[in-house]
C-alpha positions in Angstrom: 3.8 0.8 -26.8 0.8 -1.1 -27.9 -0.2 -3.6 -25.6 0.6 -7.3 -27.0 -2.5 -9.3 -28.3 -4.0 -11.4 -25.6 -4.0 -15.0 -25.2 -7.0 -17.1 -26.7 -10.6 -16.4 -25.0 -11.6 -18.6 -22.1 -15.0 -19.3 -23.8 -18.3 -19.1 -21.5 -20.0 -19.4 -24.4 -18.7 -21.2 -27.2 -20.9 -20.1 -30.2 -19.3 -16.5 -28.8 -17.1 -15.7 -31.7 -13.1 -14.8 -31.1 -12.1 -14.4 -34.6 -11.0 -10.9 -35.5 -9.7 -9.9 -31.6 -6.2 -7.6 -32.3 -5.0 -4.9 -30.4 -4.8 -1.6 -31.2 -3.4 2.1 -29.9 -6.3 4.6 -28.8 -4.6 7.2 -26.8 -2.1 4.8 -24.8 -4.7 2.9 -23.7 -5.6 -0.7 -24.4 -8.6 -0.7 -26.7 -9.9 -3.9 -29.1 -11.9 -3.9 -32.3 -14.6 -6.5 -30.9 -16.2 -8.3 -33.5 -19.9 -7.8 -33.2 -21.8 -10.6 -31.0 -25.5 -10.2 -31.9 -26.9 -9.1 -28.7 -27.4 -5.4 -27.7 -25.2 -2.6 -27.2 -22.5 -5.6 -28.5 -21.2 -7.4 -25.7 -19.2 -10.3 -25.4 -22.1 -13.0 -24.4 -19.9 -12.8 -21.0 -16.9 -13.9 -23.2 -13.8 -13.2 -20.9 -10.1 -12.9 -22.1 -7.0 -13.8 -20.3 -4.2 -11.3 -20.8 -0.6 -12.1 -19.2 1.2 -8.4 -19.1 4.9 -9.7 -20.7 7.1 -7.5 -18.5 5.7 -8.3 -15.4 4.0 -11.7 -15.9 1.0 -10.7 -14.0 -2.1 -12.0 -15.3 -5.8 -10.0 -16.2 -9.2 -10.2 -17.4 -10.3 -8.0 -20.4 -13.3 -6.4 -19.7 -14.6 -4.9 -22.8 -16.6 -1.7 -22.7 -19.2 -2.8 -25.1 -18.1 -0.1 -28.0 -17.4 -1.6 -31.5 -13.8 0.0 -30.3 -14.5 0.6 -27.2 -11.5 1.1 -24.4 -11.1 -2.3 -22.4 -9.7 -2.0 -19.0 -7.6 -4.8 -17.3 -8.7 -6.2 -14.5 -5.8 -8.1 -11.8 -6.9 -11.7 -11.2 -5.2 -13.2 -7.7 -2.4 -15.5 -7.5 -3.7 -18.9 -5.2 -2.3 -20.5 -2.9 -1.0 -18.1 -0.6 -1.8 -16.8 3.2 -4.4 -14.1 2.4 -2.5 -12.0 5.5 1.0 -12.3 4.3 0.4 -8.6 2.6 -0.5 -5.7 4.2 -2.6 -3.0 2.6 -0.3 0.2 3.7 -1.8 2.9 1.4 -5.8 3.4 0.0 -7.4 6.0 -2.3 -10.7 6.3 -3.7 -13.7 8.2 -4.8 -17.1 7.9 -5.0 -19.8 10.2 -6.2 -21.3 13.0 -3.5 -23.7 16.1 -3.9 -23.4 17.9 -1.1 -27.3 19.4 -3.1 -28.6 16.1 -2.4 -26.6 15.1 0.8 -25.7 16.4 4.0 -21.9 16.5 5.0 -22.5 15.8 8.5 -24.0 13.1 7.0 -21.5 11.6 5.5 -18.8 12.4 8.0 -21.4 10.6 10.7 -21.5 7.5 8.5 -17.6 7.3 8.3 -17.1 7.5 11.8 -19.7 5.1 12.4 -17.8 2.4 10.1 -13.6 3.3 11.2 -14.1 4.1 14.5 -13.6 6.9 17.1 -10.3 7.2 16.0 -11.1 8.9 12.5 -13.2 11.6 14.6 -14.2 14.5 14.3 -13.6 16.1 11.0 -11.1 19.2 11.2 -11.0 21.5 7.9 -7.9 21.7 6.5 -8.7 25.0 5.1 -6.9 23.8 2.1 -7.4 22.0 -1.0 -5.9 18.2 -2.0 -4.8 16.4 -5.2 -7.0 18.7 -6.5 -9.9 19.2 -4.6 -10.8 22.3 -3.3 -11.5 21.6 0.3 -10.2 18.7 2.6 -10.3 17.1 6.1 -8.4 15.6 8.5 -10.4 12.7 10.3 -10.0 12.7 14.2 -6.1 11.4 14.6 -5.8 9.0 12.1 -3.8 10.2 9.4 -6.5 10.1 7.0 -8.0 12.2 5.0 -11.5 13.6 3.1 -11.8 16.0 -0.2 -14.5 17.4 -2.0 -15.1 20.4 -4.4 -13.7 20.6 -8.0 -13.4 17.2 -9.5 -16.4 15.7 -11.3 -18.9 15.9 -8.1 -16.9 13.5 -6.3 -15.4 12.9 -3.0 -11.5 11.4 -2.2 -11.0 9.4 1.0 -7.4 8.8 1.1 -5.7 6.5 3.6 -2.0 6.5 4.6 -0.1 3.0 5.7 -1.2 4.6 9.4 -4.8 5.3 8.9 -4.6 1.5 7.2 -3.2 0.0 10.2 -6.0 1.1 12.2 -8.3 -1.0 9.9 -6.7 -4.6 9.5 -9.9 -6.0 11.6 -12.4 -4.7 10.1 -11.5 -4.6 5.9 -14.9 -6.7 4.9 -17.2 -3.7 6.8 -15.1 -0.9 4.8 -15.4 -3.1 1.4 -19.5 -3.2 2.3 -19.9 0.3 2.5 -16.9 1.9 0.3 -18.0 -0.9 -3.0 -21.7 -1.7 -2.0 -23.3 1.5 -0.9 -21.2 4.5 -2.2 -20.1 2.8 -5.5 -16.8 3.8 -4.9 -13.6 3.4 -6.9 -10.2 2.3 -5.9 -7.6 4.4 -7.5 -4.7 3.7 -5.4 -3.5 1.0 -3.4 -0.3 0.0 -2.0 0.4 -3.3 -0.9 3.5 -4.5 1.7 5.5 -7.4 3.0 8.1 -6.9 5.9 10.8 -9.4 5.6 12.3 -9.1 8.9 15.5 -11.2 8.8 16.6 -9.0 5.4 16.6 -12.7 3.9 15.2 -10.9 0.4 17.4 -7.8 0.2 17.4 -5.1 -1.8 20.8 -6.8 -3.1 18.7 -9.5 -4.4 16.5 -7.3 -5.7 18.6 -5.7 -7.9 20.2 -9.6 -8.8 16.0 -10.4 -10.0 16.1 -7.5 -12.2 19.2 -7.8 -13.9 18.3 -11.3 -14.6 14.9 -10.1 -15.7 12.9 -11.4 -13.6 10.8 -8.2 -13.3 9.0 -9.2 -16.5 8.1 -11.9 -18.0 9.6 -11.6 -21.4 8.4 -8.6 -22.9 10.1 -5.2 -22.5 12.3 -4.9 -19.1 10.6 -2.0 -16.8 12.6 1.0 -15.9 14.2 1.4 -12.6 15.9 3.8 -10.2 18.0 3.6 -7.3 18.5 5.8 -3.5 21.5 5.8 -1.1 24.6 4.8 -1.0 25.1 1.9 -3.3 28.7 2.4 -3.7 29.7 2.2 0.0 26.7 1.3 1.9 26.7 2.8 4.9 24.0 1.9 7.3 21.5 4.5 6.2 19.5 2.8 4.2 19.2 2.1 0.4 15.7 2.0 -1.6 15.7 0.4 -5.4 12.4 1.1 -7.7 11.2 -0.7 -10.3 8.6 0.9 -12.9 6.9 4.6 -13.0 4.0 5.5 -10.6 2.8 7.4 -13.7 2.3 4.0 -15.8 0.0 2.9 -12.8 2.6 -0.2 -11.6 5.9 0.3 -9.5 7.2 -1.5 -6.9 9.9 -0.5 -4.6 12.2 -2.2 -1.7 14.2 -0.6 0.6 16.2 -0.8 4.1 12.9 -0.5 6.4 15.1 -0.6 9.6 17.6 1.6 8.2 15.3 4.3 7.3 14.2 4.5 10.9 17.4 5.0 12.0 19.1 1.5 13.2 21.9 1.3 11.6 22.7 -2.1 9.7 19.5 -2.8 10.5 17.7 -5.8 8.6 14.2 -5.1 8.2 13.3 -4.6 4.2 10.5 -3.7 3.1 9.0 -4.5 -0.3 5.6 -2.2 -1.4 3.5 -2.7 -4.4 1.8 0.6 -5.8 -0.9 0.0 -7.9 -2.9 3.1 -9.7 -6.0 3.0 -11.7 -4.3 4.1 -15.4 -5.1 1.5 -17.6 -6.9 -0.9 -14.7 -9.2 -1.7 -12.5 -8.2 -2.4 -9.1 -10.9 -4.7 -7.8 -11.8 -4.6 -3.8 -10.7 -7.7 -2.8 -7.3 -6.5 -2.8 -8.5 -5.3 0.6 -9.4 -8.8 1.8 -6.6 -11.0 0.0 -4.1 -8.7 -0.2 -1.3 -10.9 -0.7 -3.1 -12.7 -3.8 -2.7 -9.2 -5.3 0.6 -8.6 -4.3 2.3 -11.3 -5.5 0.1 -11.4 -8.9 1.6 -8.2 -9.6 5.3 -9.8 -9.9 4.8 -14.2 -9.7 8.4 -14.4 -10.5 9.9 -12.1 -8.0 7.4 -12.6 -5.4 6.5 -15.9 -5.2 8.5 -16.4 -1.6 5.5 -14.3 0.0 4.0 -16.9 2.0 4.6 -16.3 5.6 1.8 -15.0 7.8 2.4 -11.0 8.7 0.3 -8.6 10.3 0.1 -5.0 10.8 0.8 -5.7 14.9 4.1 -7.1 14.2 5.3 -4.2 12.2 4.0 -1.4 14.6 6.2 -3.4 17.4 9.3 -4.2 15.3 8.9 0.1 14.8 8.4 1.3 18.1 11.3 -1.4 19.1 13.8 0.0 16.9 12.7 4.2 17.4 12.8 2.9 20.9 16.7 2.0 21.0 17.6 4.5 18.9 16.1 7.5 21.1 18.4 5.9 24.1 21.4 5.8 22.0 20.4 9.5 21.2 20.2 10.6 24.5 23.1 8.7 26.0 25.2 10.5 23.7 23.5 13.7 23.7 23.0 14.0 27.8 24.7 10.7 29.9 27.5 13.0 31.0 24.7 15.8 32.3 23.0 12.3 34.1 26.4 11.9 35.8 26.7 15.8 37.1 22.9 15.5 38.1 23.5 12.4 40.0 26.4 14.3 42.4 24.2 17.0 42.6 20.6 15.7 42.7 22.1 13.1 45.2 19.9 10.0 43.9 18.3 8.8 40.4 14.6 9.4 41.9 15.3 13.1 42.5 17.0 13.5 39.1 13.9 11.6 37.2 11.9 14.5 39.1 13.9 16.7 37.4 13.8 15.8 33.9 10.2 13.5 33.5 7.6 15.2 31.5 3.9 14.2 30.2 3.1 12.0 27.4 5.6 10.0 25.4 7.7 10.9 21.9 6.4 11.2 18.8 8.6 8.5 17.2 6.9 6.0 19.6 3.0 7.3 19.5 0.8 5.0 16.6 -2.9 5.3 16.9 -3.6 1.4 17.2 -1.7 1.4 20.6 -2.7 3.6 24.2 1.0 3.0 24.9 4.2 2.5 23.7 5.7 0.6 26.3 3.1 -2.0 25.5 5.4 -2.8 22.5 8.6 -2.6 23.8 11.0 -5.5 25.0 13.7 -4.6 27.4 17.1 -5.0 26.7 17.0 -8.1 28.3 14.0 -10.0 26.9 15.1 -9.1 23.8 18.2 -10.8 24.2 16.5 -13.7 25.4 13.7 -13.4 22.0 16.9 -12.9 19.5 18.6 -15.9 21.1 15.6 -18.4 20.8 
């Protein structure tokens, strides 16, 4: 599809001529026939275009390349106006040049750990390849990981909602380094709101899209549906909107569902943003929920309540919490009552069963422990009540 012509140039310089601007196809990606300027290598005289994407209404800069047809990338501008913390960043790629000729590894590694934290050390080979790459590394017991070998001399740091988590205080350091010193480039990011109270389903996300909403005019996105949509069920439903291969999708599903609490109604709406076609600027990392919302004003425009990565590891650990009680009341509460005769008292039969540590549902590397996060039965009453 070619990509509609964009709307008149905001002129920085008004003897900058706009005449002659029209959109044409160069290998499915946008690319303009930029009328020549006058100054070298035939810039724009720092002439910016405004271009509003008709399916999804979100708005760009044109950044030409400086080639008589050179290919122009889009570049997302923020939407104002919003809580900069109402978005979470749940998901980060990126690359950056490295020669491990010119640089040490260790190096490298040493630096990382210096800017994440303790967490993200040591570095344990893989002893395997990624996306690509011909070696990786897992980084201490976060969950992300580091690839080299194979690709163009560069190196792929790629971060998992977990690994993210670990980072909401200190985003402005990682920027510094990642954009200022390595050069790096953002190829993915994911972007998330938790709406708690299920108030924006994925029943009225499926109610936005067949009203159109989802775009802004132009052509309506694709989309794609999981669970059971027939009978729901409790389980948990997920509904998709656009490819990951066209660099934009968004999904929302039944967060609360998905881990297990049935009727649960915790949704979850993420943002996946690749670099086809784009450039995904860095401040996405600061003011994430400028971004998020930019990339859908008309269905997201209700983002405006503060959120942060805390309150989501807690409503998680709260709900795996219940649900491994509910597992093992079924599973072993008649075993607790033949234990009891037998054992004679509940101390003797906690001797019996108590192990180390804690279960994997519950561990999350932002928290020493899980019962830090946890309400019991009765607080939670009193919290649900109020």
């Amino acid at each position: 599809m070619d990509t509609p012509l964009p709307s008149l140039p905001e002129q920085k310089d008004a003897s900058a001529p706009a005449a002659g601007l029209r959109a044409v196809r160069a290998t499915g990606v946008a690319a303009f026939a930029i009328p020549p300027s006058g100054n070298t290598g035939g810039k724009l005289n720092n002439q910016t275009y405004r271009y509003t994407d008709l399916e999804t209404g979100e708005v760009h800069l044109v950044c030409p390349t400086g080639l008589p047809y050179g290919v122009c990338k889009l570049v997302a501008i923020s939407t104002d106006g919003l809580h900069p913390y109402a978005a979470i960043t749940d998901y980060l790629n990126c690359t950056f040049k490295f020669d491990p000729a010119e640089e040490s590894l260790s190096d490298l590694f040493q630096e990382i750990f210096d800017l994440l934290g303790t967490k993200f050390s040591p570095a344990i080979d893989r002893l395997r390849g990624l996306h690509g790459y011909t070696r990786s590394f897992q980084l201490g017991d976060s969950s992300a990981q580091l690839a080299l070998g194979g690709q163009g001399g560069t190196v792929l740091l790629t971060m998992p909602g977990e690994a993210c988590s670990l980072l909401h205080s200190i985003w402005p350091q990682v920027v510094g380094y990642l954009r200022d010193k390595r050069a790096a480039h953002i190829t993915r990011w994911d972007g998330a709101v938790d709406d708690y109270s299920g108030l924006h389903s994925v029943d009225l996300a499926t109610q936005q899209y067949l009203a159109g909403e989802f775009n802004a005019g132009g052509n309506k996105p694709s989309c794609n549906n999981v669970g059971n949509w027939i009978e729901p069920d409790g389980k948990g439903r997920t509904f998709y909107v656009g490819k990951r291969k066209n660099g934009k999708m968004i999904r929302i599903y039944e967060k609360g569902q998905q881990l297990g609490a049935l009727w649960h109604p915790w949704v979850r709406w993420e943002v996946e943003l690749h670099n086809k076609d784009r450039v995904i600027p860095w401040e996405v990392l600061l003011d994430p929920a400028r971004y998020f919302v930019g990339s859908y004003p008309q269905v997201l425009n209700w983002v405006q309540d503060e959120m942060t990565p805390i309150r989501t590891i807690q409503k998680k650990t709260q709900i795996s919490y219940e649900n491994l009680i509910s597992y093992a009341s079924t599973a072993y509460g008649p075993l607790l009552n033949v234990m009891l005769e037998v054992e004679g008292n509940a101390d003797a039969v906690m001797q019996r069963l108590r192990r180390t540590g804690s279960p994997k549902r519950l561990q999350h590397p932002i928290i020493s422990k899980p019962s830090h996060f946890i309400f019991k039965a009765d607080d939670l009453s009193a919290q649900q009540d109020e």
